[in-house]
N, C-alpha and C positions, 0 to 999 in steps of 0.2 A: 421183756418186750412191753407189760401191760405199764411200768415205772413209766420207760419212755414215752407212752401214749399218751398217758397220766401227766406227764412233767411238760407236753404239746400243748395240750389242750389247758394246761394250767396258762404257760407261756400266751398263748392267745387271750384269753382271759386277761389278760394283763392290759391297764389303759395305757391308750396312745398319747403322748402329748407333742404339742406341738416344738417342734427343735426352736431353740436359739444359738445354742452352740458350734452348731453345721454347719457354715454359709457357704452359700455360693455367689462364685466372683464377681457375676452380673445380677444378682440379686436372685428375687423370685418369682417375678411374672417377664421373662424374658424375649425382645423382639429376633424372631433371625431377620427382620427386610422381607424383601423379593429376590423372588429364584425365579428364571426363568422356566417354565416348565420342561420339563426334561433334561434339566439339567440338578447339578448336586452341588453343594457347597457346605463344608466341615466346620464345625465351631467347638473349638473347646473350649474347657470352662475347668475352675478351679473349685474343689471343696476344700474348706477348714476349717479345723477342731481350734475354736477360742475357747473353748473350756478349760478347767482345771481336771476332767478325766479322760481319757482315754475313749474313744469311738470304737464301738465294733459293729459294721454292719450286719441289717439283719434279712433285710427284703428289700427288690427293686421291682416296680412295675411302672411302664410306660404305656400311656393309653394308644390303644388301635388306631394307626391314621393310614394301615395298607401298606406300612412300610416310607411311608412321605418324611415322616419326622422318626428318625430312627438312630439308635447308637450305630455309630461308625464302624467301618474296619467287618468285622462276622454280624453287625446286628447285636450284639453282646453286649452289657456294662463290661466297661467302661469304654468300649469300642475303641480300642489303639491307646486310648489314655493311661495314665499310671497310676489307675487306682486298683490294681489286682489284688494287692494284698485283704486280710480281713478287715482291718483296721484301720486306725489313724488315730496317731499318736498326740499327746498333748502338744498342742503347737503345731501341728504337722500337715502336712496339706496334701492334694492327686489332684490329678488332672482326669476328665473324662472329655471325650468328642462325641456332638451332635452332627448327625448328617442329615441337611435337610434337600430331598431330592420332590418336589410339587411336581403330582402329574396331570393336575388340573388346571381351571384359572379358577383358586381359589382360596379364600385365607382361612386356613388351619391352625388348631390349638390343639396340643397333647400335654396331660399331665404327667409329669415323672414323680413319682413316689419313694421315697427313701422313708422305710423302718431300720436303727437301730437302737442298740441300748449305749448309752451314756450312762456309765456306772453300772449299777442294777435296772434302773431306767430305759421303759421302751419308749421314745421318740421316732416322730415322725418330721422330715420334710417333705415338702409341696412345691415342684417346681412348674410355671407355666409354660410351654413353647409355644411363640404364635409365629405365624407367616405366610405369605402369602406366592401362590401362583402367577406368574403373569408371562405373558406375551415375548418373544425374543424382540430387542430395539430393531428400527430396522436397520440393514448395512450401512455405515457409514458414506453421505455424498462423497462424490470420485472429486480432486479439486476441480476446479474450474476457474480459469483465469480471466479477467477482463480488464481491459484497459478503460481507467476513468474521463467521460466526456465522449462527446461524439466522432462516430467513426463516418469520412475521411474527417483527420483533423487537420484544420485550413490553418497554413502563415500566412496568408494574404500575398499580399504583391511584396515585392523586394528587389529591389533597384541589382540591376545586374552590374556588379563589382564592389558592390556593397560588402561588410562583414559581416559574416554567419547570423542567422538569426537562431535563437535555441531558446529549444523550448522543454518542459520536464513531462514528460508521460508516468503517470501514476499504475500501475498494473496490480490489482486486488488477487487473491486467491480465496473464491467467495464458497471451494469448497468444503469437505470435512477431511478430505487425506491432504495429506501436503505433495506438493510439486514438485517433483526431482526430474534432474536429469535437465535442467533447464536448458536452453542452448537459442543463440537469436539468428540467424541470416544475417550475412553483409546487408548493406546498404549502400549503392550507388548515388554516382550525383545527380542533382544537384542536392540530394541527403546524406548525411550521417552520422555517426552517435560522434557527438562533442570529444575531441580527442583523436578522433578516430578509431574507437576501441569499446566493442561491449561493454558496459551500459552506459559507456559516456562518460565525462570526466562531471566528476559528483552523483554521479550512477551507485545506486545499491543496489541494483539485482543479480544474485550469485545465480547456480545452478539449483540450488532449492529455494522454495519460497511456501513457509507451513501453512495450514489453515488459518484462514482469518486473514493472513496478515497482508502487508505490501511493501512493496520497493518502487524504483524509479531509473526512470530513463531519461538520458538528456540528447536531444536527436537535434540537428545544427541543418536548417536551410539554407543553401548559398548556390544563386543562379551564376552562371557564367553566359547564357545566353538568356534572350528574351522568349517567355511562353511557357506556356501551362504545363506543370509537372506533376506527378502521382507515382506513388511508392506504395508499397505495405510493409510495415512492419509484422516481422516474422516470427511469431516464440514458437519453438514445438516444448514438449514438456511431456513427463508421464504423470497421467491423473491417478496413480495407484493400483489404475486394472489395465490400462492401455494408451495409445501414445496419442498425443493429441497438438494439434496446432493452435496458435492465436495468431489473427490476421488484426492489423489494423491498420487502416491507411491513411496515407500521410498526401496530400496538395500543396502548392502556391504556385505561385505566377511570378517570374523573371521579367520585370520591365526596364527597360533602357533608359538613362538615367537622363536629365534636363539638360536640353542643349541651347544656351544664348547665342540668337546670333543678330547681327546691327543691321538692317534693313540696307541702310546707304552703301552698304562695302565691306562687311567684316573680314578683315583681313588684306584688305587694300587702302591704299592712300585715299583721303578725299582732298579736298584742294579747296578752298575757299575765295579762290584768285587773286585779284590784286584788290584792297582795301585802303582807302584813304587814310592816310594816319588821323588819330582820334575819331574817325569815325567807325564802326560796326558792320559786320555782316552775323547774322543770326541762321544755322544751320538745325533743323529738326531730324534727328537718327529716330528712327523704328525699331527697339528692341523685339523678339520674335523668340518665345525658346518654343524650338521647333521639337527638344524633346517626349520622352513617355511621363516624365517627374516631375514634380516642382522644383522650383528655382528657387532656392530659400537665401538668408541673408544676400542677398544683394549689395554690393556698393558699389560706387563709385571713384575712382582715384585714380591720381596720373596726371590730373592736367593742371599746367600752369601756364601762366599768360603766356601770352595774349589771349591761349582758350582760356575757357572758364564756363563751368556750367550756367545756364542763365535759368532754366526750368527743367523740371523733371516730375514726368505721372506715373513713372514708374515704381511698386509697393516695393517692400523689401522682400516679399514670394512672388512667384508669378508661376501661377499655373499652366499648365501642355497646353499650345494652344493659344495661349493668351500672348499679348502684345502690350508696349507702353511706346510711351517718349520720350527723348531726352534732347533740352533745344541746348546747342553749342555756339556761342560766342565766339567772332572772333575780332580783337578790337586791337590793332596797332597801334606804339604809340612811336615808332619809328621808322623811317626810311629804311627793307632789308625782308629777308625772307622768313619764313617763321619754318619750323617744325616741330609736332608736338604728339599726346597720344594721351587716350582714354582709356583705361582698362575698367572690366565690369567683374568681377568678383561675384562667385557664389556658392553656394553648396549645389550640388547637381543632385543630391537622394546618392550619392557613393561616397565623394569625396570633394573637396575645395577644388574649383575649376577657375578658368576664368575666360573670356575673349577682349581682345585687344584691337581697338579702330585708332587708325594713325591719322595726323591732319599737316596741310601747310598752307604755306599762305603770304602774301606779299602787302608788305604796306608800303606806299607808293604818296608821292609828295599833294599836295592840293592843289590844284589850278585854280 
């Protein structure tokens, strides 16, 4: 017994030096991060023998942190890791786990100590663990979807029989969960998604839409009567905790498209009577579009002598409302009756229209 105490107290006696042979796999002054307080999270780590002898451990001591920075698994070297054995062979490596569980907000260091002998040789490593306490994040935003641009959003006016006007709705998900379960409301007329069919032809919004991201809607106005319309566009969606809706709404206005009409008769004969051969009678029609639209390209066409345009203040638009003239000739150059016709061509704001004034007329000998 007294040999052993003898052969302790020698062994103590013996200098420590510092290891080179030992390493550890993340080195020796080691970050774990941030841990949420109250929560744990496991780190292992490698030891190995680059030396040419043989490792036998001697002693382990981790410094007091209350258990915050502590071997995993019982609290024990190697805590669940593979270094149970006494040893470690030339060459040969273990594994040990750190469990770092902060029950404060605060950052903490522990030193682990490893004594053994390398050969006859007592070595020491010095390992650092630091880390820090903090705060849990907080829960993640629910999504939340919006449609980009103001809500109602206006097509303006649009000639009733017109073609679709279409337009692209952009829809963000500006939260932190993603949106499932997506699903949109029909839409009646004078609306509806291009195609006829959720989210429209060129439409990407499926039933999910993740954080951050966006998709698109192509929504088609087309009036069939005149006067003010409003919709809302519908998304319901789950934001991650619960169901939720997106309203946006959608306006325009159905106007009745440009209507020409010829002051003198549109649609009836005018008659210019009897006319002296070579000489003239000079007729002024009142153009009138009594429409909601402009009157665009305008022309005129159809007449052949004896008519003949002689003047015209008519633009080639003419707006609701507005009026021009057009003075008509009519100038024989024979004995005999005439008959003839103006047609007035235009765009109406739908499609090519046009109104037709017919004419006759007598040229009659000289006295």
């Amino acid at each position: 017994m007294k040999s052993l105490l003898v052969s302790f107290v020698l062994l103590l006696s013996l200098p420590v030096l510092a290891a080179n042979e030992l390493v550890n796999s993340s080195g020796n002054d080691v970050q774990l991060g941030d841990v949420v307080v109250g929560q744990s999270k496991d780190f292992t780590f490698t030891l190995s023998n680059t030396g040419s002898q043989k490792i036998s451990f001697y002693e382990f001591f981790l410094d007091f942190t209350k258990g915050q920075i502590n071997f995993s698994d019982n609290g024990d070297f190697p805590g669940g890791g593979s270094c149970n054995g006494p040893e470690i062979p030339v060459g040969g490596s273990c594994t040990y786990i750190i469990k770092f569980k902060p029950a404060q907000l605060v950052t903490l260091k522990s030193n682990f100590k490893i004594n053994y002998f390398y050969g006859s040789k007592l070595q020491k490593l010095t390992i650092v663990f630091r880390g820090t306490g903090v705060n849990a994040p907080p829960p993640p935003k629910p999504a939340q979807l919006k449609v980009d641009g103001a809500s109602p959003f206006d097509f303006g006016s649009v000639v009733v029989g017109a073609p679709a006007l279409s337009t692209a709705l952009t829809v963000t998900n500006v939260g932190e969960l993603d949106a499932t379960l997506l699903m949109a409301a029909s839409l009646t007329e004078p609306f509806s998604y291009s195609g006829g069919v959720y989210p429209g032809v060129s439409g990407t919004c499926t039933d999910t839409l993740p954080a951050g991201q966006t998709c698109s809607l192509f929504i088609d106005y087309q009036p069939s009567v005149a006067g003010a319309a409003t919709q809302d566009v519908s998304l319901s969606y789950l934001d991650g905790v619960q169901q939720q809706e997106l309203l946006h709404t959608l306006k325009g206005v159905g106007v009745m498209p440009a209507a020409l009409l010829i002051g003198n008769g549109s649609g009836s004969v005018f008659d210019f009577g009897n006319v002296k051969v070579g000489q003239s009678q000079v007729q002024t029609f009142a153009i009138v579009n009594a429409g909601a639209s402009p009157a665009t390209n305008i022309m005129v066409s159809g007449l052949s002598e004896p008519f003949r345009l002689l003047k015209s203040s008519c633009p080639s638009d003419l707006l609701p409302g507005k009026s021009c003239q057009l003075e008509i000739v009519f100038e024989p150059q024979t004995v005999t009756s005439y008959k003839g016709r103006m047609s007035l061509v235009y765009n109406n704001g739908a499609f090519m229209d046009g109104v037709v004034q017919t004419f006759e007329g007598t040229g009659v000998k000289k006295k």
